[in-house]
C-alpha positions in Angstrom: -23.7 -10.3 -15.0 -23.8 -7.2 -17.1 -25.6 -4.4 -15.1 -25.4 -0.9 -14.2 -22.7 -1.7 -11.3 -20.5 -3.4 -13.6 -20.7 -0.1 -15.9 -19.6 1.9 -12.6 -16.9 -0.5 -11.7 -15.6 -1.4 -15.4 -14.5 2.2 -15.0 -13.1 2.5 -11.6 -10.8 -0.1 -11.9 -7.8 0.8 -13.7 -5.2 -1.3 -11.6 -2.1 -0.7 -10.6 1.4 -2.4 -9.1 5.2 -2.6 -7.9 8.0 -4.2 -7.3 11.7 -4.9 -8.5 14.9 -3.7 -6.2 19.0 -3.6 -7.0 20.2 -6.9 -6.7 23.5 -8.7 -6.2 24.9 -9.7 -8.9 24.1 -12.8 -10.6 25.7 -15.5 -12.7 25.4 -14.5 -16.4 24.1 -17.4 -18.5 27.1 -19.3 -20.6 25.3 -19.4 -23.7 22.7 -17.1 -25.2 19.5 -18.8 -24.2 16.7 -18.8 -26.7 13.4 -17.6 -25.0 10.2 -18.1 -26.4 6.7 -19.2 -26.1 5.9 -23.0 -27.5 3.0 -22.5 -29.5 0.7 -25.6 -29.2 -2.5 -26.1 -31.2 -4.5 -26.3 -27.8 -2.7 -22.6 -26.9 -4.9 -21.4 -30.3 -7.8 -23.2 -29.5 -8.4 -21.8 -26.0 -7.8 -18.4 -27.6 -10.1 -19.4 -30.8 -12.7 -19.8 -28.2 -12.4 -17.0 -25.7 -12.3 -14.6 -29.0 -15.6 -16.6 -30.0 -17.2 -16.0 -26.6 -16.4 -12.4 -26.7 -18.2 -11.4 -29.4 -21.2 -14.0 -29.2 -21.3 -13.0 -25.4 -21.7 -9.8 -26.7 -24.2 -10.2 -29.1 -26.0 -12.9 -26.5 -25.9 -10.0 -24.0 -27.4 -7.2 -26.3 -30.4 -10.1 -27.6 -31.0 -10.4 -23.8 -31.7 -6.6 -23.5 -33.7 -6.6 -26.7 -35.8 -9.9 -25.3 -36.7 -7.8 -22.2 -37.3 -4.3 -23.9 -39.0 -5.7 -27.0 -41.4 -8.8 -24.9 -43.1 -6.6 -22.2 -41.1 -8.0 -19.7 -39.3 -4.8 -18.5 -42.7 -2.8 -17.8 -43.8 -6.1 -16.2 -40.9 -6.0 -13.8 -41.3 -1.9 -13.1 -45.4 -2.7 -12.5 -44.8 -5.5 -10.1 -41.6 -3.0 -8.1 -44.6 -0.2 -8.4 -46.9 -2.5 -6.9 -44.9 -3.2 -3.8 -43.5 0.3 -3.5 -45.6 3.9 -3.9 -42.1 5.3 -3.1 -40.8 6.3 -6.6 -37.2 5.6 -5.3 -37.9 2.1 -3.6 -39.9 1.5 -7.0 -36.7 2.1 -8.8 -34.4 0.1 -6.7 -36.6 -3.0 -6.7 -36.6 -2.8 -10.6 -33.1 -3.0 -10.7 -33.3 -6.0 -8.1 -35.5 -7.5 -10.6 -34.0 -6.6 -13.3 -30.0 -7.9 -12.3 -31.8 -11.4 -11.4 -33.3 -11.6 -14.7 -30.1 -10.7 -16.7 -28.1 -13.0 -14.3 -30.5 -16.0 -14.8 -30.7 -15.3 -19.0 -27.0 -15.1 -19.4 -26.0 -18.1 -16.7 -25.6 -20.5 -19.8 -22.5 -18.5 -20.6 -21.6 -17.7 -17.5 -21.4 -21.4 -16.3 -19.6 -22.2 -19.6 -17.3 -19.6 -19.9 -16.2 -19.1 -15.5 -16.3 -22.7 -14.7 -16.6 -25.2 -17.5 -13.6 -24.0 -20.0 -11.2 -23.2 -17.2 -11.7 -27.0 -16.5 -11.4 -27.7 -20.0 -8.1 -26.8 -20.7 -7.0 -27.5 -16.7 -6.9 -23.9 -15.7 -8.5 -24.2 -12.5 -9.1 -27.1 -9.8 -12.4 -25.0 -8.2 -15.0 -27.1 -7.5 -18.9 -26.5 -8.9 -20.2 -25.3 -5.0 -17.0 -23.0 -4.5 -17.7 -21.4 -8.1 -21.3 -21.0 -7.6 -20.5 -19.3 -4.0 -18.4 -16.6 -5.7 -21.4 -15.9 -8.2 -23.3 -15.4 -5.6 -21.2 -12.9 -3.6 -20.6 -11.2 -6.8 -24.8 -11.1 -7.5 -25.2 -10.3 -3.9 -22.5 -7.0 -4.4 -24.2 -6.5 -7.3 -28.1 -6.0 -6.4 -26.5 -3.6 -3.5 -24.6 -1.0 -6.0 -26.5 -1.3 -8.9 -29.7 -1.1 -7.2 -28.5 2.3 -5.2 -26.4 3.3 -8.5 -28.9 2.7 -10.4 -31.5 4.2 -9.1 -29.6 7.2 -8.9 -28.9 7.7 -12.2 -32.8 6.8 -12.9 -33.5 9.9 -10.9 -31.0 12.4 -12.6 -32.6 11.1 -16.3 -36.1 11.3 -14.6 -35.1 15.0 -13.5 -32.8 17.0 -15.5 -33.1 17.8 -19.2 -30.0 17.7 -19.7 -29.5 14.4 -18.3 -26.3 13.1 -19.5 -24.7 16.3 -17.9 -25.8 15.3 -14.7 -24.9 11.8 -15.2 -21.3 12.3 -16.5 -20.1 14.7 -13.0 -21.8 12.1 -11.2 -19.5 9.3 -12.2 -16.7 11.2 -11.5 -17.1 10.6 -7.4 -18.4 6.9 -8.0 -15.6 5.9 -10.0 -13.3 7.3 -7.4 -14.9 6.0 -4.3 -14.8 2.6 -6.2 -10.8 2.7 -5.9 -10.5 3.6 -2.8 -13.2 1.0 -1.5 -11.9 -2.2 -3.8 -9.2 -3.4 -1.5 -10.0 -3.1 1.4 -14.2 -3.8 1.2 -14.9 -5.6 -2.1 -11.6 -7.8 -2.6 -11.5 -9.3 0.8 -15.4 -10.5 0.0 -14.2 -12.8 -2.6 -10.5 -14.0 -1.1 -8.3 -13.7 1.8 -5.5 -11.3 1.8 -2.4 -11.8 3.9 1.0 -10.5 4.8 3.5 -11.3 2.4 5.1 -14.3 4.1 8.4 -14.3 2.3 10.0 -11.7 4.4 13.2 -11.3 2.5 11.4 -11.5 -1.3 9.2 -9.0 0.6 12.0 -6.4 1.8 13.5 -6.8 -1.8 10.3 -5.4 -3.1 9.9 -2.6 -0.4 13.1 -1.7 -1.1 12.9 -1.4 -5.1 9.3 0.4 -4.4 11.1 3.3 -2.5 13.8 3.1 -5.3 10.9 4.0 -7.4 9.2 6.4 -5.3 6.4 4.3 -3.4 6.5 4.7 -0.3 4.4 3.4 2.8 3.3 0.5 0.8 2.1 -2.9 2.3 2.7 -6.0 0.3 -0.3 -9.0 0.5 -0.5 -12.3 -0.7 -3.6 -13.2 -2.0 -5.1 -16.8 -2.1 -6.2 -16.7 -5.7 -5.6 -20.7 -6.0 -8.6 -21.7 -5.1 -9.8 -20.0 -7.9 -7.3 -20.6 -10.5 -4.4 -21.2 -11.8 -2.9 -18.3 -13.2 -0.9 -15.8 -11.8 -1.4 -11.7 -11.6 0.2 -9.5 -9.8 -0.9 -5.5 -9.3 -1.2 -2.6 -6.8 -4.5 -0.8 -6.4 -6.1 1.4 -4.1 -5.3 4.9 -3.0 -3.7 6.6 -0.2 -4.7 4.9 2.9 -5.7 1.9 1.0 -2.8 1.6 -1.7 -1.3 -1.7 -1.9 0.9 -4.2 -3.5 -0.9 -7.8 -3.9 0.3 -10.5 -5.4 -1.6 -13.7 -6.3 0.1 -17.2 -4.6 0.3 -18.7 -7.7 2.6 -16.7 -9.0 4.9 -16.6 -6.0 4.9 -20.5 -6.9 5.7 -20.4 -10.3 8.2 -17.7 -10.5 11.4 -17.1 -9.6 12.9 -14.3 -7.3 14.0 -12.0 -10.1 10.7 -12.8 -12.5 8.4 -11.5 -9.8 10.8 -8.6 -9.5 10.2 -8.3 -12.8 6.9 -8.4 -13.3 6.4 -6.1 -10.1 8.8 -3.8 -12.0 6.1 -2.9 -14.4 3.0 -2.9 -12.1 5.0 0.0 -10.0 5.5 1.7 -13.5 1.5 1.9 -13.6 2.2 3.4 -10.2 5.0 5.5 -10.9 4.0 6.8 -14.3 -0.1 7.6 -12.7 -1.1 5.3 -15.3 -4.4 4.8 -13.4 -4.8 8.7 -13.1 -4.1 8.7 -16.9 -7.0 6.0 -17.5 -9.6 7.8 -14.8 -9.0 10.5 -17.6 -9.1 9.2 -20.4 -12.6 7.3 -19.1 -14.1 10.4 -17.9 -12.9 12.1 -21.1 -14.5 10.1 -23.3 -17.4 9.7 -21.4 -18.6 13.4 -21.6 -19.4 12.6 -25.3 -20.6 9.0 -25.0 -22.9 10.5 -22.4 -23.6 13.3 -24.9 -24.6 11.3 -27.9 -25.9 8.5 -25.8 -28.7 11.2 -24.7 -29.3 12.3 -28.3 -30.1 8.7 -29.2 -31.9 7.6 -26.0 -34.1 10.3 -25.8 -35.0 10.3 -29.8 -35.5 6.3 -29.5 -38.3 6.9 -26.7 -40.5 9.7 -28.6 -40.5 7.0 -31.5 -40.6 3.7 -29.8 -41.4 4.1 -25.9 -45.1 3.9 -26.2 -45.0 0.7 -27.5 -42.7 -0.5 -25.2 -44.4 0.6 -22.5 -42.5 3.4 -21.5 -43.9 6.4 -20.1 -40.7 8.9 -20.6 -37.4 9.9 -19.4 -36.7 8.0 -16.3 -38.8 5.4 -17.0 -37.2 2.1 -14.6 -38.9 0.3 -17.9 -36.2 2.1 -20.3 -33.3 0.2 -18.2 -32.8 -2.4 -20.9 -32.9 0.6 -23.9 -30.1 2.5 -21.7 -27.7 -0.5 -21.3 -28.4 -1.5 -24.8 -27.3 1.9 -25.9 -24.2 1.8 -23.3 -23.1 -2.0 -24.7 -23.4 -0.7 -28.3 -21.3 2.5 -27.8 -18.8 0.4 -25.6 -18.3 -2.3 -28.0 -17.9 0.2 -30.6 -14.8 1.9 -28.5 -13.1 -1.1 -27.6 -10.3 -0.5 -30.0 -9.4 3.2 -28.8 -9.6 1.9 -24.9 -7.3 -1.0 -25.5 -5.1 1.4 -27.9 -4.7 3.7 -25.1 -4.7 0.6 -22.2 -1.5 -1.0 -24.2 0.6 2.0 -24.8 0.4 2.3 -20.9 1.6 -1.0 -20.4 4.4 -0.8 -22.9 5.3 2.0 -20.9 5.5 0.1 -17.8 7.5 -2.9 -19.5 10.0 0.1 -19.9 9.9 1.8 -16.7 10.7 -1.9 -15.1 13.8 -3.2 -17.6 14.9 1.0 -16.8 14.5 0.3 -13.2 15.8 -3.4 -12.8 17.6 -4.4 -16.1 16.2 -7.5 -15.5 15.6 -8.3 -19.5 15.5 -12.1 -19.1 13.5 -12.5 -16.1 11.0 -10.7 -17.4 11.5 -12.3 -21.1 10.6 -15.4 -18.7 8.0 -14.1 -17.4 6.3 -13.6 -20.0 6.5 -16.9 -21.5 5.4 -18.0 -18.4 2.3 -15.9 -18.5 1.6 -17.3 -22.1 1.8 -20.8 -20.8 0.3 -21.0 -18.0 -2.7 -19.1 -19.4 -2.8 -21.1 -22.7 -3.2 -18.0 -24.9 -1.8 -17.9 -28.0 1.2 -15.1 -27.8 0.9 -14.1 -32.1 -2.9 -12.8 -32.0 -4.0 -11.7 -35.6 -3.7 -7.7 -35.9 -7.9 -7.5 -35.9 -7.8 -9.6 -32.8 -5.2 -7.8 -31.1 -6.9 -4.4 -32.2 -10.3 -5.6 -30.7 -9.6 -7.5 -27.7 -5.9 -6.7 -26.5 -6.0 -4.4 -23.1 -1.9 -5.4 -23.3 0.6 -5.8 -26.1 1.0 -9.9 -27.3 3.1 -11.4 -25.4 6.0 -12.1 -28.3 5.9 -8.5 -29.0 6.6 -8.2 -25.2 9.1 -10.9 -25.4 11.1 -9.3 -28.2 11.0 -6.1 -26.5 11.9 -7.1 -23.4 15.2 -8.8 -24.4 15.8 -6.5 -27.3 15.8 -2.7 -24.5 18.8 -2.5 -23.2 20.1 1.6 -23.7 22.1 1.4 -20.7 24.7 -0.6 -22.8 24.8 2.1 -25.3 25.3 4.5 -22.8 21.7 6.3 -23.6 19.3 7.9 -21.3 16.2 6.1 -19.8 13.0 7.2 -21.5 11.0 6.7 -18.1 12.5 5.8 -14.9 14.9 9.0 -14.1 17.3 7.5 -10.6 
């Protein structure tokens, strides 16, 4: 579902996690032990396919915009919400009702194929057709709620001020924030139950390595993410009152001890290093001038074409489908600079956790593990990588991660200072 919340929340969401604490010391392995991923010709075709679907979804998602914009069908929707409402803002917010059920029902084809039938394809999940068609459902029902309020909102500033994407730009700045804070403790628990971390002395390790790294007052969750999947994640998110460490069960399953130490190592360099600070800013930042352009062209593309859609100016609930058009352009159009910036922060948190727990191999194992269990292929071609990598391949990682060791050499750390 591609609507105005998920423009809000794409955003908000920069996540963020911990973990890793001094251990006793542990047997050194005999014999240098060759890590790496097993490439398998169904590893590349999953990934052949989930490139595929990125940028047909894509493409599929813009020709549903156009389909509504260009057939009548978005003025239809904005008559029939006018209709029922003489309240301009009621009006707005049942277009945007309307208008996330249409979107939802057009792209559903995808949906279906890409959340539930590939994941069974290539044995990624056991979730049954009823228990995946509940969650879409939650997630429509979150959407409809935010979208229609956010929406609605940003209708008004457009309908309002002439300088519109102003207005629009230092009003994301509070919604993207609230969306943090709310996540884990409001939207999260909606979809899956969070619990205690039951492992009490996995659990002290990790408390114990987060104050190494200066997190403090931290609560660690389990998360029952298997009913959903089979892969594993692990991240902190949240602020303040709300900052947490979670961790999905299926990776407490499938890793060891000193892999999920590891792996927590890095998400508490996100922490550590205000990686999701950093991406809040970098967001905002570049969204003063996509705003600012996106105005130019909105505004321009209405004096030439809005008549004929049916559009009767600035504001318009009819222009939705021209606005997120715009906004799925532009964004596809940045992806490269907003996964260049999103993996040099997490290169920077596989340093900050090999600085903090010298754990090379675990996380070397990790990562394979990652690779596996996800059935992505870990050698990406560099066009690939450039367009659709949010973290560095996982070889690269692999390499890196059993390659960093300048404590040996006696040399500083770069990012974790004791």
């Amino acid at each position: 579902m591609r609507t105005l919340v998920k423009v809000a929340l794409a955003a908000a969401l920069v996540v963020v996690t911990v973990a890793v604490v001094a251990q006793p010391k542990r047997e050194e392995p005999k014999k240098e032990e060759k890590i790496a991923v097993k490439v398998t010709p169904e590893m590349v075709r999953h990934s052949r396919i989930l490139d595929t679907l990125y940028f047909a979804g894509t493409a599929y998602s813009i020709g549903v915009l156009l389909l509504l914009l260009l057939s009548g069908a978005s003025r239809k929707m904005r008559d029939l919400a006018a209709a029922l409402s003489k309240k301009w803002f009621v009006m707005a917010m049942l277009y945007i009702v309307f208008f996330t059920i249409a979107t939802t029902l057009l792209e559903f084809p995808l949906s279906y194929y890409a959340g539930f039938v590939l994941p069974h394809q290539f044995d990624l999940t056991n979730q049954t057709f009823v228990s995946w068609l509940a969650d879409e459902g939650k997630g429509l029902g979150v959407g409809l709620v935010l979208s229609a309020l956010i929406g609605a909102l940003a209708l008004f500033g457009i309908r309002k001020f002439k300088r519109w994407w102003l207005v629009l730009w230092i009003g994301t700045i509070p919604i993207v924030l609230l969306m943090v804070v709310i996540q884990p403790v409001i939207l999260d628990p909606i979809f899956n139950k969070f619990e205690p971390l039951k492992n009490q002395r996995l659990k002290q390790e990790l408390l114990t390595l987060a104050s190494r790294a200066g997190i403090e007052g931290g609560r660690v969750y389990e998360v029952n993410k298997s009913k959903q999947t089979k892969t594993m994640n692990a991240y902190v998110n949240g602020i303040g009152p709300t900052k947490r460490i979670v961790m999905w069960d299926t990776l407490l399953a499938k890793m060891n001890d000193d892999e999920v130490l590891a792996v927590m190592g890095h998400e508490m360099g996100h922490y550590v290093m205000w990686h999701m600070w950093k991406g809040l800013a970098f967001f905002i930042g570049l969204s003063f001038f996509v705003y600012y352009f996106g105005q130019q062209i909105h505004d321009r593309g209405l004096e030439r074409w809005g008549a004929k859609w049916g559009i009767t100016g600035r504001g318009d609930p009819a222009s939705v489908p021209w606005l997120l058009l715009l906004v799925s352009i532009i964004g596809f159009l940045l992806s490269p600079v907003i996964n260049g910036f999103s993996r040099h922060l997490e290169h920077n948190a596989d340093v900050f956790s090999l600085e903090l727990t010298h754990f090379n191999e675990p996380m070397a194992h990790a990562f394979v593990k990652f690779a596996e269990d996800s059935k992505t292929n870990p050698e990406p071609s560099e066009f690939i990588e450039l367009w659709r990598y949010s973290h560095p391949p996982i070889n690269k990682r692999i390499a890196f991660a059993l390659s960093y060791k300048p404590w040996e050499k006696g040399e500083p750390n770069r990012l974790w200072k004791p």
